[in-house]
PyMOL Python script that loads the backbone (N, CA, C, O; Angstrom):
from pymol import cmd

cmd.read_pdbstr("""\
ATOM      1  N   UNK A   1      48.351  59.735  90.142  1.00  0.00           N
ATOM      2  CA  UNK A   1      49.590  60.420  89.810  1.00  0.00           C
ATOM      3  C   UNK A   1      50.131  59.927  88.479  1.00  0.00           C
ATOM      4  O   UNK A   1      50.794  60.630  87.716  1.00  0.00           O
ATOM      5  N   UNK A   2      49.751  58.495  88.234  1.00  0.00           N
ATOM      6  CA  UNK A   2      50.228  57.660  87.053  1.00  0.00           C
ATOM      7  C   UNK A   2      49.653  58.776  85.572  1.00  0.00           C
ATOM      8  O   UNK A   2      50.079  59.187  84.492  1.00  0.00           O
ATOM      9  N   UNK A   3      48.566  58.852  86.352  1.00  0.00           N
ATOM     10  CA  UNK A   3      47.923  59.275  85.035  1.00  0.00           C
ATOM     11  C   UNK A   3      48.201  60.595  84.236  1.00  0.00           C
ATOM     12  O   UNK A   3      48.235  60.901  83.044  1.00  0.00           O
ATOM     13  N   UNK A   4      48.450  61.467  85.859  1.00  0.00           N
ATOM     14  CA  UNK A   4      48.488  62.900  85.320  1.00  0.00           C
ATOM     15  C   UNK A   4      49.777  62.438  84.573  1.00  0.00           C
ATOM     16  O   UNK A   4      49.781  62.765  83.386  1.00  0.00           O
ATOM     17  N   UNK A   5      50.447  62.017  84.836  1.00  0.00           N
ATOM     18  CA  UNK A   5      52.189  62.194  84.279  1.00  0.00           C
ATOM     19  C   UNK A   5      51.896  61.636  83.047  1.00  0.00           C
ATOM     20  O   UNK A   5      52.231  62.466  82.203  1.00  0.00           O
ATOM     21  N   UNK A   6      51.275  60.295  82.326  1.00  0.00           N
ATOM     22  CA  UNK A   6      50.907  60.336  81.389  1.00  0.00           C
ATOM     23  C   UNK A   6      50.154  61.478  80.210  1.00  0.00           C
ATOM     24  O   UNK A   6      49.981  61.537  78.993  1.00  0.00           O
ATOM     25  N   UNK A   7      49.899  62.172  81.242  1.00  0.00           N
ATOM     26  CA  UNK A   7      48.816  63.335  80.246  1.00  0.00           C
ATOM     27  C   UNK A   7      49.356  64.526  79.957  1.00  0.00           C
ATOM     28  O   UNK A   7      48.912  65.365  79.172  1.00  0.00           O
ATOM     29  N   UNK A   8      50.637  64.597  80.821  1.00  0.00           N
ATOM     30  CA  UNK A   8      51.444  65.436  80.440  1.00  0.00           C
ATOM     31  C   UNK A   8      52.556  65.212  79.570  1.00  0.00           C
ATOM     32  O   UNK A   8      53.128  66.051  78.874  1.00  0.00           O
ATOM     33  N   UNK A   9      52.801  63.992  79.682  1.00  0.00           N
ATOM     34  CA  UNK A   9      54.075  63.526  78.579  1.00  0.00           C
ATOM     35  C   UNK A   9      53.337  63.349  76.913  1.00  0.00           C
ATOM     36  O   UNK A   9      53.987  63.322  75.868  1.00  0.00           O
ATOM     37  N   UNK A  10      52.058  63.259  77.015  1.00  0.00           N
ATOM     38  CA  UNK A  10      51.205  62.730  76.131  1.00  0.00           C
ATOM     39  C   UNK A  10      50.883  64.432  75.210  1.00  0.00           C
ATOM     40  O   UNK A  10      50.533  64.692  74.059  1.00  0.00           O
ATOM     41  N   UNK A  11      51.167  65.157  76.235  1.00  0.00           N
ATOM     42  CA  UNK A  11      50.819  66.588  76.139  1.00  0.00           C
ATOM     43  C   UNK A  11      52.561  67.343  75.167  1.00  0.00           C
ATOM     44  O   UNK A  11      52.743  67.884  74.076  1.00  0.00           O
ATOM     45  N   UNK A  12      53.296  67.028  76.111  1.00  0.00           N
ATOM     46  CA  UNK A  12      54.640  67.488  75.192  1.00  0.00           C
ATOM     47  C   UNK A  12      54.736  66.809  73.852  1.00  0.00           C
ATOM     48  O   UNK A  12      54.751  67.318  72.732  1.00  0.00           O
ATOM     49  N   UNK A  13      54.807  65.390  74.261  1.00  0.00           N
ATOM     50  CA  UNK A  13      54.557  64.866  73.101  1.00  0.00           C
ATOM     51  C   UNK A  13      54.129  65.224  71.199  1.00  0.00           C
ATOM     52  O   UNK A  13      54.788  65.021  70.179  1.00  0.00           O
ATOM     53  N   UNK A  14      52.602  65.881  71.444  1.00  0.00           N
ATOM     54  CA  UNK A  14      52.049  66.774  70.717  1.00  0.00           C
ATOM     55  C   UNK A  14      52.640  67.907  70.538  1.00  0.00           C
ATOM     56  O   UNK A  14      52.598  68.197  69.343  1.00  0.00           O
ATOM     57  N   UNK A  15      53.475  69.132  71.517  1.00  0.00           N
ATOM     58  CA  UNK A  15      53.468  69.991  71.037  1.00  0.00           C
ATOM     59  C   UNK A  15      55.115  70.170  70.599  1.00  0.00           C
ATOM     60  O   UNK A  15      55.760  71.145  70.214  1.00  0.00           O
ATOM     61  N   UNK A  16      55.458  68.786  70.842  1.00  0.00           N
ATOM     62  CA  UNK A  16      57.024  68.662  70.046  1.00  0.00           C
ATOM     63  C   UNK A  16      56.603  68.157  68.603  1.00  0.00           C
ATOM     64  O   UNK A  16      57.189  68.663  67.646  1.00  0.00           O
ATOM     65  N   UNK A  17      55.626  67.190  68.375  1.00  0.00           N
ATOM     66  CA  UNK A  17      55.230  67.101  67.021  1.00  0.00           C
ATOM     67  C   UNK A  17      55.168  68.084  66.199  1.00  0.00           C
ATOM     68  O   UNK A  17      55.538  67.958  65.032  1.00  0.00           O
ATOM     69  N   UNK A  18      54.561  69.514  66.820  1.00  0.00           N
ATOM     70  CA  UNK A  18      54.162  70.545  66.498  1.00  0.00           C
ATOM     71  C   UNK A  18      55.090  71.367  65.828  1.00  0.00           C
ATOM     72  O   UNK A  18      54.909  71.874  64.721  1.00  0.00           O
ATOM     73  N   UNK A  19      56.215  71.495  66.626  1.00  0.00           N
ATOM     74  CA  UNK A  19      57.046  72.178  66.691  1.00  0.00           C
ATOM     75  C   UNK A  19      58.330  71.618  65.572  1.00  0.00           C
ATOM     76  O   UNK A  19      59.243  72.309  65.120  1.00  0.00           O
ATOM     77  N   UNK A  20      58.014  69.893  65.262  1.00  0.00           N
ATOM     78  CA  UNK A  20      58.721  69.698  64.624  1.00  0.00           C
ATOM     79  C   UNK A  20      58.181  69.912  62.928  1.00  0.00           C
ATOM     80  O   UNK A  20      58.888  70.206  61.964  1.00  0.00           O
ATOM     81  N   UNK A  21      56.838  69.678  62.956  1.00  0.00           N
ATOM     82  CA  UNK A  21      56.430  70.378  61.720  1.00  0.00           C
ATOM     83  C   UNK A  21      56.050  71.767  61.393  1.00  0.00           C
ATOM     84  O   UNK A  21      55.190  72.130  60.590  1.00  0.00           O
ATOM     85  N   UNK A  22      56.782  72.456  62.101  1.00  0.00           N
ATOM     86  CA  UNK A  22      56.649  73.951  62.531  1.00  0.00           C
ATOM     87  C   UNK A  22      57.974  73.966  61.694  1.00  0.00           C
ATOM     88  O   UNK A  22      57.837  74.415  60.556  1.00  0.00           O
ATOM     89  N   UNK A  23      59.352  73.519  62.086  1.00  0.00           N
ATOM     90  CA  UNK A  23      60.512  73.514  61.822  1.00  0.00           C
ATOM     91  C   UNK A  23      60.825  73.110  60.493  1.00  0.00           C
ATOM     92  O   UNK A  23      61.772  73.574  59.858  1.00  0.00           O
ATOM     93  N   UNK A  24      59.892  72.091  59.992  1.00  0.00           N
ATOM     94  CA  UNK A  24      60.249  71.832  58.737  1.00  0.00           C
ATOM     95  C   UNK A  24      59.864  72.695  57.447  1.00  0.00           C
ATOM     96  O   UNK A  24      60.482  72.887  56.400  1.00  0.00           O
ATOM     97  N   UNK A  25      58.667  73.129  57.882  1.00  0.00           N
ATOM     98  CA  UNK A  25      57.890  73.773  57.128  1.00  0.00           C
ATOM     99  C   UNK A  25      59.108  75.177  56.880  1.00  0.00           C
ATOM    100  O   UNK A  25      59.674  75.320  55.796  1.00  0.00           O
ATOM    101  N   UNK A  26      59.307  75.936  57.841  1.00  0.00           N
ATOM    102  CA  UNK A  26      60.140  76.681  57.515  1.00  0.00           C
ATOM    103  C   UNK A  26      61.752  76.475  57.510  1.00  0.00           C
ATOM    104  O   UNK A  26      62.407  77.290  58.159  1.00  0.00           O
ATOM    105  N   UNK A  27      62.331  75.596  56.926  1.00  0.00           N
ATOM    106  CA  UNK A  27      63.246  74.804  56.123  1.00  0.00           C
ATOM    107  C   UNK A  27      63.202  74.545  55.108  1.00  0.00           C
ATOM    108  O   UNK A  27      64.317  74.436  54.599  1.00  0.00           O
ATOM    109  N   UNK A  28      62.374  74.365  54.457  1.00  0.00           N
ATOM    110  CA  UNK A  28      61.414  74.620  53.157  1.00  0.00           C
ATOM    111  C   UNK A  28      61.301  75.434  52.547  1.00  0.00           C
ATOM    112  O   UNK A  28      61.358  75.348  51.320  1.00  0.00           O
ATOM    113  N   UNK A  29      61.104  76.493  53.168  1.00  0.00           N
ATOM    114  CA  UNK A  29      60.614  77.757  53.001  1.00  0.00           C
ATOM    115  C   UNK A  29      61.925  78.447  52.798  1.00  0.00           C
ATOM    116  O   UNK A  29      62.045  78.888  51.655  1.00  0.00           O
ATOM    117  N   UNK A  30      63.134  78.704  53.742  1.00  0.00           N
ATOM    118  CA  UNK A  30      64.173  79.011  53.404  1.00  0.00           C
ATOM    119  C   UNK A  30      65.160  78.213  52.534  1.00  0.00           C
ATOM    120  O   UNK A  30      66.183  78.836  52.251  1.00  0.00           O
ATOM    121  N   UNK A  31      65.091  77.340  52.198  1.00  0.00           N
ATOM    122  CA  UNK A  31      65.243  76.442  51.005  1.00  0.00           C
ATOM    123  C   UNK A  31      65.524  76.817  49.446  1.00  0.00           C
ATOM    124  O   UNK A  31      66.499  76.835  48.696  1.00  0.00           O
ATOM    125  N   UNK A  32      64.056  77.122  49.369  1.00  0.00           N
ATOM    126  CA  UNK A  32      63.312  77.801  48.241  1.00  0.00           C
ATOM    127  C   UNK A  32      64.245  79.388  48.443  1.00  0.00           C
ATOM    128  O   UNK A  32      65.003  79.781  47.556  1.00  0.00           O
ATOM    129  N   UNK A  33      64.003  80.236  49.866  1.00  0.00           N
ATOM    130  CA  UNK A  33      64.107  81.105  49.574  1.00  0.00           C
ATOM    131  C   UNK A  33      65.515  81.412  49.278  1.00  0.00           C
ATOM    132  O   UNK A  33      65.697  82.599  49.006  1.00  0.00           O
ATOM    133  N   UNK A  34      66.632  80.611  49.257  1.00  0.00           N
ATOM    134  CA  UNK A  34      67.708  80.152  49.245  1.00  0.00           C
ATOM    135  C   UNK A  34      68.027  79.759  47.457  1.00  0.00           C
ATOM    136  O   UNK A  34      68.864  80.501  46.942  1.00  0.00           O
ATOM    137  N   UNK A  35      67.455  78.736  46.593  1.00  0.00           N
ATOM    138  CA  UNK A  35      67.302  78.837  45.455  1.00  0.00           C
ATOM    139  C   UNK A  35      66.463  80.075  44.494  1.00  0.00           C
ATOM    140  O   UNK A  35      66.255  79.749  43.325  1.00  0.00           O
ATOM    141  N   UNK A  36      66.018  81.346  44.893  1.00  0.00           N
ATOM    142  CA  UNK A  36      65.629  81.904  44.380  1.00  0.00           C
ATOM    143  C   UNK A  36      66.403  82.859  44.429  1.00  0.00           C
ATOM    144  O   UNK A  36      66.567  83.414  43.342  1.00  0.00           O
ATOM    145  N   UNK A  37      67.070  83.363  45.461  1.00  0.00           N
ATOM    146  CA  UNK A  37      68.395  84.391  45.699  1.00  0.00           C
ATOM    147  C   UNK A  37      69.558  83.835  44.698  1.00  0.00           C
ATOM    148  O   UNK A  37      70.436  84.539  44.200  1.00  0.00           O
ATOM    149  N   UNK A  38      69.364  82.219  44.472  1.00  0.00           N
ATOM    150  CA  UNK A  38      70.759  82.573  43.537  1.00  0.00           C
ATOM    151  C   UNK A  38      70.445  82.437  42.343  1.00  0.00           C
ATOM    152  O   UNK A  38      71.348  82.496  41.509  1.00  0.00           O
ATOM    153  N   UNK A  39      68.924  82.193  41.872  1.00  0.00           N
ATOM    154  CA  UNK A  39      69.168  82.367  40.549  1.00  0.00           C
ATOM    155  C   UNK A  39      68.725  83.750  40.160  1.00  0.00           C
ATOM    156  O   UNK A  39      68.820  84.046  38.968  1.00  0.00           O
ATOM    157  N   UNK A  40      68.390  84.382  40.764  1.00  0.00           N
ATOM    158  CA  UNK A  40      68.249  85.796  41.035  1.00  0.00           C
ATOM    159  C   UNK A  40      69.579  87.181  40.489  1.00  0.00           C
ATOM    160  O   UNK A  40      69.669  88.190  39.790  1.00  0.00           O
ATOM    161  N   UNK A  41      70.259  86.438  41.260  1.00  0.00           N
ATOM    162  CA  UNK A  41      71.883  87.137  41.603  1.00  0.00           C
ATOM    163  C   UNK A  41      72.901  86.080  40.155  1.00  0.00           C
ATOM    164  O   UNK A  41      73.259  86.747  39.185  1.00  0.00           O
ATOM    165  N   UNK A  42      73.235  84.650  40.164  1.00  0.00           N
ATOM    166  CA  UNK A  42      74.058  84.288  38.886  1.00  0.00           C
ATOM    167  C   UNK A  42      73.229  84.268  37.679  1.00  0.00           C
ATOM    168  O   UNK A  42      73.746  84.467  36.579  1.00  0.00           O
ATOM    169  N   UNK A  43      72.371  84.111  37.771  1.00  0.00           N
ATOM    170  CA  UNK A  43      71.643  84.330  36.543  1.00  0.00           C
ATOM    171  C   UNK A  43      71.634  85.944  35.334  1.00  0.00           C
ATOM    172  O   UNK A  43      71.667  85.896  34.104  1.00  0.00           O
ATOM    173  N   UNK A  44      71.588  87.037  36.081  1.00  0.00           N
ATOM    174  CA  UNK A  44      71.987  87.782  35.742  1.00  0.00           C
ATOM    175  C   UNK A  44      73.713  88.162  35.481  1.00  0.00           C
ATOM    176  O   UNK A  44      74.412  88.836  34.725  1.00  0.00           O
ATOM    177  N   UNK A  45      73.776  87.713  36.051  1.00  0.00           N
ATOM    178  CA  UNK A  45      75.687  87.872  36.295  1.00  0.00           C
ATOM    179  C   UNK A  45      76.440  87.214  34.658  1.00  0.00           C
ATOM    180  O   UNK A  45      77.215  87.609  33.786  1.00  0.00           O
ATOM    181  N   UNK A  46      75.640  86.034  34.973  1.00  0.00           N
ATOM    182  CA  UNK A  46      76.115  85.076  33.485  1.00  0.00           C
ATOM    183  C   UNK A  46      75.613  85.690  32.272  1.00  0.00           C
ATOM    184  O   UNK A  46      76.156  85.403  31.205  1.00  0.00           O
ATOM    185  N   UNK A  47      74.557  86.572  32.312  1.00  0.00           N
ATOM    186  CA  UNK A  47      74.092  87.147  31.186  1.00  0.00           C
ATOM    187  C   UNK A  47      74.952  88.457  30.792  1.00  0.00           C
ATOM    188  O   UNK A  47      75.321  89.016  29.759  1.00  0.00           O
ATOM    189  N   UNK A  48      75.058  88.624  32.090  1.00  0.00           N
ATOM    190  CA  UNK A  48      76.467  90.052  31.626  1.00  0.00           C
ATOM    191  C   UNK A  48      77.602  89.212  30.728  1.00  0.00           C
ATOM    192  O   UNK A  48      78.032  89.518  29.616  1.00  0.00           O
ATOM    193  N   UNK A  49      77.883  88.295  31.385  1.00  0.00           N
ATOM    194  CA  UNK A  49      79.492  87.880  31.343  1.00  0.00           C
ATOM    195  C   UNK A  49      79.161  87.666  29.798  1.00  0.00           C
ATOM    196  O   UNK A  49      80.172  87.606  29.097  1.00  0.00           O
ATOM    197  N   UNK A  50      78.034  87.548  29.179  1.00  0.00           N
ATOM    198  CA  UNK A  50      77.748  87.453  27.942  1.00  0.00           C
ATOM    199  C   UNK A  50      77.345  88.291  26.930  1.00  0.00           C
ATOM    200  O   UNK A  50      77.451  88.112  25.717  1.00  0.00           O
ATOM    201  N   UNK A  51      76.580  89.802  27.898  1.00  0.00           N
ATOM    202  CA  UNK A  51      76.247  91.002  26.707  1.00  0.00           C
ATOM    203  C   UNK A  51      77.407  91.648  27.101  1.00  0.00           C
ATOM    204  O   UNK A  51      77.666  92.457  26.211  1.00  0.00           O
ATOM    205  N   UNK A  52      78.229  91.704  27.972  1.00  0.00           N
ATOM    206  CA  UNK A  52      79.262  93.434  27.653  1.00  0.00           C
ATOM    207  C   UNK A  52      80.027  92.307  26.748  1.00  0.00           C
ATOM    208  O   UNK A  52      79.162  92.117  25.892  1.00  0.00           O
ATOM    209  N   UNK A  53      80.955  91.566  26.454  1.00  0.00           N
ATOM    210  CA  UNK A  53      81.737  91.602  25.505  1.00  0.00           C
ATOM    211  C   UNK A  53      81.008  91.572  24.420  1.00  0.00           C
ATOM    212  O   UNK A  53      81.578  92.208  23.533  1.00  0.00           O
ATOM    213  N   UNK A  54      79.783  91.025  24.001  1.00  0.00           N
ATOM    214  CA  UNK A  54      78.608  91.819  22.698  1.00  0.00           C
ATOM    215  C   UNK A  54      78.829  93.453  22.735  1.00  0.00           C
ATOM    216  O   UNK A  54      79.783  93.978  22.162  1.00  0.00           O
ATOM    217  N   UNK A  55      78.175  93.946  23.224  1.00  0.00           N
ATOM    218  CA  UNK A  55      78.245  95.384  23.613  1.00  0.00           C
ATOM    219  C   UNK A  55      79.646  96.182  23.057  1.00  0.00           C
ATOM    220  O   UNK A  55      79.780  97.070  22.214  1.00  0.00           O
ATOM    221  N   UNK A  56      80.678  95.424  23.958  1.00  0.00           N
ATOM    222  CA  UNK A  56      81.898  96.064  23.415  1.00  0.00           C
ATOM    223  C   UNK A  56      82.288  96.017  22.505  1.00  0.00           C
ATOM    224  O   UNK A  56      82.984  96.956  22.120  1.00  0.00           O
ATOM    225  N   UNK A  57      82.001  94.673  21.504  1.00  0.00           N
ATOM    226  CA  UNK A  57      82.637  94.487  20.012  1.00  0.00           C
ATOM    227  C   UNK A  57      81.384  95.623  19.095  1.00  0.00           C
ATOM    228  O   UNK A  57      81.646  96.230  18.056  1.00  0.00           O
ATOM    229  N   UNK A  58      80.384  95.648  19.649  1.00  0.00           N
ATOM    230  CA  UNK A  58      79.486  96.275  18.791  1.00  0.00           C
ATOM    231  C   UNK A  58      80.191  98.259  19.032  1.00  0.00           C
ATOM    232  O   UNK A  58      80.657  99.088  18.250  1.00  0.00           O
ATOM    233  N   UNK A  59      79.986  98.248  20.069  1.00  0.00           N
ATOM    234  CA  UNK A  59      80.641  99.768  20.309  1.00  0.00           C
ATOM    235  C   UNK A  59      82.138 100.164  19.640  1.00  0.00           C
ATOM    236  O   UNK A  59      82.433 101.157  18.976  1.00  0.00           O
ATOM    237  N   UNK A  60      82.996  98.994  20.069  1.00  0.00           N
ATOM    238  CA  UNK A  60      84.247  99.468  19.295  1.00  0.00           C
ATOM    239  C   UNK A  60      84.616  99.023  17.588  1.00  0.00           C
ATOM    240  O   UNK A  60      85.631  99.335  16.966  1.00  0.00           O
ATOM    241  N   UNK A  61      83.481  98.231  17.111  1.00  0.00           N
ATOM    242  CA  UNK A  61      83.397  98.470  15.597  1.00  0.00           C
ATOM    243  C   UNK A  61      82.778  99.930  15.192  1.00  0.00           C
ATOM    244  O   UNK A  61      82.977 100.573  14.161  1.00  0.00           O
ATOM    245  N   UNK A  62      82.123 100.191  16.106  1.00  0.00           N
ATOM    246  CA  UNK A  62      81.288 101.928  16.069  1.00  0.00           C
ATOM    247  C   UNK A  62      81.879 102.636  15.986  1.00  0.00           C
ATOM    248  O   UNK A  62      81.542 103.643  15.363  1.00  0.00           O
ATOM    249  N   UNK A  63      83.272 102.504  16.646  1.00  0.00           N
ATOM    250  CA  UNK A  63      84.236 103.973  16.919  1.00  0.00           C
ATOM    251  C   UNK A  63      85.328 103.810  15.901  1.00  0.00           C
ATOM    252  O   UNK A  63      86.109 104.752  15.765  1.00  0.00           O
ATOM    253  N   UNK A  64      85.546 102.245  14.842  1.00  0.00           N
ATOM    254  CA  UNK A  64      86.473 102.625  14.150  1.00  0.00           C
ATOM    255  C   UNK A  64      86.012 102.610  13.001  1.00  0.00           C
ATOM    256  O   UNK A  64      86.810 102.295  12.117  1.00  0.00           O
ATOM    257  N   UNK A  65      84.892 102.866  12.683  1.00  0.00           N
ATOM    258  CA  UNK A  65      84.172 103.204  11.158  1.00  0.00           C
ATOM    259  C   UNK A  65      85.026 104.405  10.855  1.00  0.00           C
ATOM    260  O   UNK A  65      84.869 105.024   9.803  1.00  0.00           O
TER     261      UNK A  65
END
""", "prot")
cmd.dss("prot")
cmd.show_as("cartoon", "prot")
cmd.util.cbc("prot")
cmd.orient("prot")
């Protein structure tokens, strides 16, 4: 009886290992996918915040020639 119970704890054991590098791996993964959404999204944003007022000085020197 000693034993089976050993072979089963020996058994979870493993598939909690499993499960814990199961878990990390995709922590990681959303991580990343987490730093790529925002440079995705402010990265562009900051580039606006930088061509429309270009844009606009260029357009409204256009309209008062």
């Amino acid at each position: 009886m000693d034993s089976e119970f050993q072979k089963q704890m020996q058994s979870l054991e493993e598939k909690i290992d499993a499960v814990y590098v199961s878990v990390e791996k995709t922590r990681k993964y959303f991580r990343i996918v987490m730093w790529v959404t925002l440079a995705m999204v402010v990265l562009p944003l900051l580039g606006l915040v930088i061509a429309i007022p270009a844009f606009l000085n260029s357009y409204v020197t256009t309209l008062n020639m």
